[in-house]
N, C-alpha and C positions, 0 to 999 in steps of 0.2 A: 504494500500500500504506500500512496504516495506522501510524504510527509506535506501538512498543512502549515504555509508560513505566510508570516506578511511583514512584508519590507515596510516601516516606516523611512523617509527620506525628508528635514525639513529643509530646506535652500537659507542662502543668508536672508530674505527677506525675511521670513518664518513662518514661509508659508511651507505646510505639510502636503505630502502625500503615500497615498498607501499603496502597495501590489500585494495581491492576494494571488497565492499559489496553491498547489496539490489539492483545491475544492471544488468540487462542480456543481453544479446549480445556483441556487439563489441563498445558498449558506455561508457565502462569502459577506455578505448585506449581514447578516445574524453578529458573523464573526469580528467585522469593522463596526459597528454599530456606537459599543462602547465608546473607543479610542473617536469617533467623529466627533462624538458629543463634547470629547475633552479638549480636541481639538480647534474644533468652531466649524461655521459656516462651510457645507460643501458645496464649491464654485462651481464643480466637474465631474462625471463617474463615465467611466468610458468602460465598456463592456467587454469584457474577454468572451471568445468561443464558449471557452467553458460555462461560463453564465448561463448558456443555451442549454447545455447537457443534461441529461435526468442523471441528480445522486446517484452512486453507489451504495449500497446499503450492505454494512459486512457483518449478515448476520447470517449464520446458516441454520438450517432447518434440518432438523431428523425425522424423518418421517417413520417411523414404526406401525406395524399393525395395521399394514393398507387391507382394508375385505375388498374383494372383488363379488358384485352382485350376479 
């Protein structure tokens, strides 16, 4: 599994920005959420492919006991 990071970077002005890695979907918004608030005003959000992608969900399922009718 891909490890979940996000680059904060603030410039000398101080203004901040963020890149959100190894998450797909709309879980990245979840994970920035915090750090926006602390940050201030979001001027910008520019979208990664991944953005688009349906989550990965790593859960696995055992299935035991299937009846067949």
């Amino acid at each position: 599994m891909k490890e979940e990071r996000i680059k904060v970077v603030i410039d000398e002005e101080g203004n901040a920005s963020l890149d959100v890695s190894g998450v797909k979907g709309k879980t990245c918004l979840d994970l920035t959420k915090e750090l926006e608030e602390v940050l201030g005003l979001v001027k910008e959000r520019k979208e990664k492919k991944e953005m688009h992608e349906r989550p990965v969900n790593n859960i696995t399922t055992n299935v035991q006991n299937i009846r067949r009718g």
